[in-house]
C-alpha positions in Angstrom: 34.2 -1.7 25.5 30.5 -0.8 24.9 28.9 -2.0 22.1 25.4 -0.8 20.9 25.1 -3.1 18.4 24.6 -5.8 21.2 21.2 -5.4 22.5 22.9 -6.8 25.9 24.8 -3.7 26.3 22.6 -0.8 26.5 21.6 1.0 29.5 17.9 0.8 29.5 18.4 -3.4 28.5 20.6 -3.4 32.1 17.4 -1.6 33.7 14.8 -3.8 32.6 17.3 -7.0 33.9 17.9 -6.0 36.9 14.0 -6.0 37.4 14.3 -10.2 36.4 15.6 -12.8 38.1 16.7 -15.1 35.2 19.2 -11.5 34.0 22.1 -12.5 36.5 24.6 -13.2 33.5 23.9 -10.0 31.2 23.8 -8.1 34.4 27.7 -8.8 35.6 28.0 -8.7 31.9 27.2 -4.9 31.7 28.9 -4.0 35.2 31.8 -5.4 34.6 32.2 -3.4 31.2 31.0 -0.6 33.5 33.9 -1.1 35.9 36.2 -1.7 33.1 35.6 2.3 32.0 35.2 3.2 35.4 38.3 4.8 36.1 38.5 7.5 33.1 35.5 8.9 35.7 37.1 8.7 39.2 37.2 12.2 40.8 38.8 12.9 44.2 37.0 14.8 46.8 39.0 16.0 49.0 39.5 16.2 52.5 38.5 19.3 54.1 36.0 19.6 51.0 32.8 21.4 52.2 29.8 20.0 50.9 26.1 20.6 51.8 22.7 19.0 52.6 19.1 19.9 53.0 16.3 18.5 55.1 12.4 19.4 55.3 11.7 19.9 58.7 12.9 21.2 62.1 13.1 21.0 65.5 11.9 23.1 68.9 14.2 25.0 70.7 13.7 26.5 74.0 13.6 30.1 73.4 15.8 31.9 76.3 14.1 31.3 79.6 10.9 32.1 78.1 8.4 29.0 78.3 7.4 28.7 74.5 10.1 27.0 71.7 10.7 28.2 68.3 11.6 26.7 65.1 15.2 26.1 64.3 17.8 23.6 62.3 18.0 20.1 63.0 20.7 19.4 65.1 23.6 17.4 63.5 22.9 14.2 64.7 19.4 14.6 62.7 21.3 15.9 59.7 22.8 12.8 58.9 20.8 10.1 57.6 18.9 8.2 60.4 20.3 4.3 60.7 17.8 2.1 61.3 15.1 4.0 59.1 16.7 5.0 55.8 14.2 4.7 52.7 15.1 3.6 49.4 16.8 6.3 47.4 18.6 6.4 43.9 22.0 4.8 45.7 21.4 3.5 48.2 19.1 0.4 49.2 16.1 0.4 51.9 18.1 0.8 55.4 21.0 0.6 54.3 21.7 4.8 54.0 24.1 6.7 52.2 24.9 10.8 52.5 23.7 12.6 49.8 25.1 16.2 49.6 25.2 18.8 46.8 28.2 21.6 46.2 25.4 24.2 46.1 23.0 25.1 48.7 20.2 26.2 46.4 20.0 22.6 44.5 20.6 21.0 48.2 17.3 22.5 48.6 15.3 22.0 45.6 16.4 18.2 46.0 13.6 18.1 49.1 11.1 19.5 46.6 9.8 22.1 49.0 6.4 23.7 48.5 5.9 27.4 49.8 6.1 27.9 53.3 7.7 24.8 53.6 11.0 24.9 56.8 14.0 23.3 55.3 16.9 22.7 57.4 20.5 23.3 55.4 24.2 22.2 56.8 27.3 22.4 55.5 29.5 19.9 55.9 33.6 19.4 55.9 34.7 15.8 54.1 36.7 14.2 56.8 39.0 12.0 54.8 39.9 11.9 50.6 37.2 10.2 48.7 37.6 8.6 45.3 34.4 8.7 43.4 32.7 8.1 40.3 31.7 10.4 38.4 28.8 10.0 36.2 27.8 13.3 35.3 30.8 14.1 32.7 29.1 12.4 30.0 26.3 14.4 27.9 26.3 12.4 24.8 23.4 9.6 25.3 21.8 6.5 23.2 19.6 8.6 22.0 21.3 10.9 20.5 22.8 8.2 18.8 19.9 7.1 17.3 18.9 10.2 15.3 22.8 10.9 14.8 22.4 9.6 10.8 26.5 8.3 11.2 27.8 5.0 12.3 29.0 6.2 15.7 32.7 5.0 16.7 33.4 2.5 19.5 34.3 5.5 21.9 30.9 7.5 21.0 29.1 3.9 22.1 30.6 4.2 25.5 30.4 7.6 25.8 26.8 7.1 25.3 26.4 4.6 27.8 27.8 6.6 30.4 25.4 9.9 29.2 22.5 7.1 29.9 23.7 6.0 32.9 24.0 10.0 34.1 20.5 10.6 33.2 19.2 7.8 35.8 21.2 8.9 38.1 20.0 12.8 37.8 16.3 11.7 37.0 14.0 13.2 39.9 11.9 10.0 41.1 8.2 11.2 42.5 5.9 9.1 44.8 4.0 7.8 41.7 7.1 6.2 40.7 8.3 2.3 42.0 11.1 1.4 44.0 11.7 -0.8 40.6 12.6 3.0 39.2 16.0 3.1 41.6 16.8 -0.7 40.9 19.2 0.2 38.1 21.5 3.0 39.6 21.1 1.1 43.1 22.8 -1.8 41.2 25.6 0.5 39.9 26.2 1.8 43.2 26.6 -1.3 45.0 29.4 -2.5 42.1 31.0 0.9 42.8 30.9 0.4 46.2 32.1 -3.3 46.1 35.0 -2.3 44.0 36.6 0.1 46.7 34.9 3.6 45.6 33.4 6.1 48.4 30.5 7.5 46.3 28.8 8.8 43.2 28.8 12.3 41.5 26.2 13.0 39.7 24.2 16.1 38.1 20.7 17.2 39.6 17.9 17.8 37.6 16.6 19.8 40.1 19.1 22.7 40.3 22.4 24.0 38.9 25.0 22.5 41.0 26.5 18.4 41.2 25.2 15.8 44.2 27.6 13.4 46.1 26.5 10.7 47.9 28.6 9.2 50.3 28.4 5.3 51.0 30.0 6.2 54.8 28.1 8.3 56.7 31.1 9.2 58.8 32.8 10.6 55.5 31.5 14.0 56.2 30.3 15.8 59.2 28.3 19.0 59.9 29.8 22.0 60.6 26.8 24.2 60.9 23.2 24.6 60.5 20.7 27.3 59.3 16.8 27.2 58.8 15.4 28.1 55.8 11.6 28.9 54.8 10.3 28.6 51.3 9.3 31.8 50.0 8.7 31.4 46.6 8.3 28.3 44.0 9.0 29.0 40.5 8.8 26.6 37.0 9.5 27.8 33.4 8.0 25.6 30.4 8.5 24.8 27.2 6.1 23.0 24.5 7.6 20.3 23.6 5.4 19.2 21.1 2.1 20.1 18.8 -1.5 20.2 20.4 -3.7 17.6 18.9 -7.3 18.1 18.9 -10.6 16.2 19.2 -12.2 16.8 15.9 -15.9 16.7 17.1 -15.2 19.5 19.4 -14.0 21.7 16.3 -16.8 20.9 13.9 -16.0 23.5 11.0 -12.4 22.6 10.8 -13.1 18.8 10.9 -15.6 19.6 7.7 -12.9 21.4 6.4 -10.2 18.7 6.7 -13.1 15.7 5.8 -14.2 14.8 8.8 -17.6 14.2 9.9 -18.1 15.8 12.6 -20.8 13.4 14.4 -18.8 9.7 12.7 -16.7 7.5 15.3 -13.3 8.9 13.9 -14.1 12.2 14.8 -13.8 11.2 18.3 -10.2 10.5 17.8 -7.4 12.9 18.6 -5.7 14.3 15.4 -1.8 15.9 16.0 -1.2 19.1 14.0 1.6 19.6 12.0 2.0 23.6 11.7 3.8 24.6 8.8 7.2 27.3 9.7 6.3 30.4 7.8 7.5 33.8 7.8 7.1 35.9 10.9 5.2 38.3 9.0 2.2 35.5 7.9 -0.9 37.0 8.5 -2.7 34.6 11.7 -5.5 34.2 9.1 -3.4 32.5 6.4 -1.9 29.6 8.8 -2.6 25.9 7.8 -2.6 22.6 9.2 -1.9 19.4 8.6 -3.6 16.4 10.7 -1.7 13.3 11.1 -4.3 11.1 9.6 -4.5 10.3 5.7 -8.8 11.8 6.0 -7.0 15.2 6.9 -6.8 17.9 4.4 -5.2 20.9 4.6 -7.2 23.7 6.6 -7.7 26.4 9.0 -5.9 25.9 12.2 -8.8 25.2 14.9 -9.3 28.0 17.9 -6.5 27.5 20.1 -4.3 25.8 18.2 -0.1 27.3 18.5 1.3 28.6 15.8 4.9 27.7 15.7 7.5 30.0 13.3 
């Protein structure tokens, strides 16, 4: 059983050891409690399952007896994952590939991050053979939430949390700024599934509204058709996730206001607004902020600032 009270035990302690080489002991520590609450998250795919996958790209056809070629779907051979030059990915290690498919054509294609005008090529494919996976996007609970959860949390809560860590590296989109360091950790996890007899991972995307699979045999699952795709549209939603903070020598009657000097080293420094929640019916003129530091005063919120209710 998990234990959160043992530094040893948490996710993001496992991620930072798998980076060391002096870990080896915490490490089969943690994956052998892993394994040991494995099973309450096997899942079977079945055979006959159809799953999907998306590539950027495409290949030239010969258009009828006409000289010129036009775009269309990789072939299957090229929709599998090429053997002797598979990159690192979040399962599986540098040439050494896995299948990664998604039950929904739509997050099979965000997964490829396509920009507009982008060719994607999608196939379907049938699961050749019953697969026993893990899966590790059940758990939503995470550390976390632990944290700011003000009760002692039980021992089944700890692992539960655990698992809702280990789900969020799994889902967590990876970008080219990030290291191959970044896929150590569910890399690891894989290869102990895989060693223990297991056929693949489940997991959420964080790219799209459906689950991913990957596979650790390529031949689990083969193509049964293919269909070229063009991006025709991109679209991201935001939210604020937190208060704008301000340079107070940009905003030189508000820092007078809240005791700054406008023109003094400290005014250089960016302040973080706390806006107080008032009534929806507040007139705009009658908001006030508070600055983070002890110099800040209450005052008029600075142009720009949000005004949160």
């Amino acid at each position: 059983m998990f234990s959160l009270d043992d530094l040893d035990d948490t996710f993001s302690y496992f991620a930072w050891a798998v980076t060391q080489a002096d870990q080896t002991k915490q490490i089969e520590k943690f994956l052998a409690a892993v394994l040991a609450t494995a099973k309450e998250r096997r899942r079977r795919l079945t055979k006959g399952a159809v799953l999907c996958r998306a590539q950027r790209g495409y290949h030239l056809r010969p258009h009828g007896d006409d000289e010129f070629e036009v775009p269309d779907a990789f072939l299957p051979e090229r929709m599998k994952p090429l053997r002797d030059r598979a990159s690192a990915g979040r399962v599986n290690r540098q040439d050494v590939p896995c299948l990664y498919l998604s039950d929904d054509p739509d997050t099979a294609r965000a997964e490829v991050r396509p920009w507009v005008g982008a060719h994607i090529s999608l196939a379907y494919f049938r699961v050749m053979k019953d697969c026993i996976l893990i899966d590790c996007s059940l758990d939503k609970l995470t550390s976390l939430d632990l944290a700011f959860g003000g009760t002692e949390p039980t021992p089944e809560e700890r692992q539960q949390a655990i698992w809702g860590d280990i789900a969020q590296a799994f889902a967590k989109p990876l970008t080219r700024d990030d290291t191959l360091e970044e896929y150590l950790a569910t890399q690891v996890l894989s290869d102990c599934f895989k060693s223990a007899g297991y056929d693949g991972v489940g997991y959420k995307s964080a790219l799209g509204k459906g689950k991913n699979v990957a596979l650790f045999d390529l031949e689990a699952a083969d193509p049964i058709n293919g269909t070229l795709y063009e991006t025709e549209a991109v679209s991201y939603t935001f939210g604020q996730a937190n208060n704008t903070y301000y340079i107070p020598k940009h905003y030189p009657e508000w820092a007078r206001k809240n005791g700054f000097d406008p023109s003094s080293p400290e005014a250089a420094n960016p302040v973080s607004l706390r806006i107080s929640l008032l009534p929806l019916d507040t007139p705009e003129g009658e908001i006030l902020a508070e600055g983070t530091t002890e110099d800040a005063e209450r005052g008029a919120l600075p142009p720009g600032g949000d005004r949160e209710q």
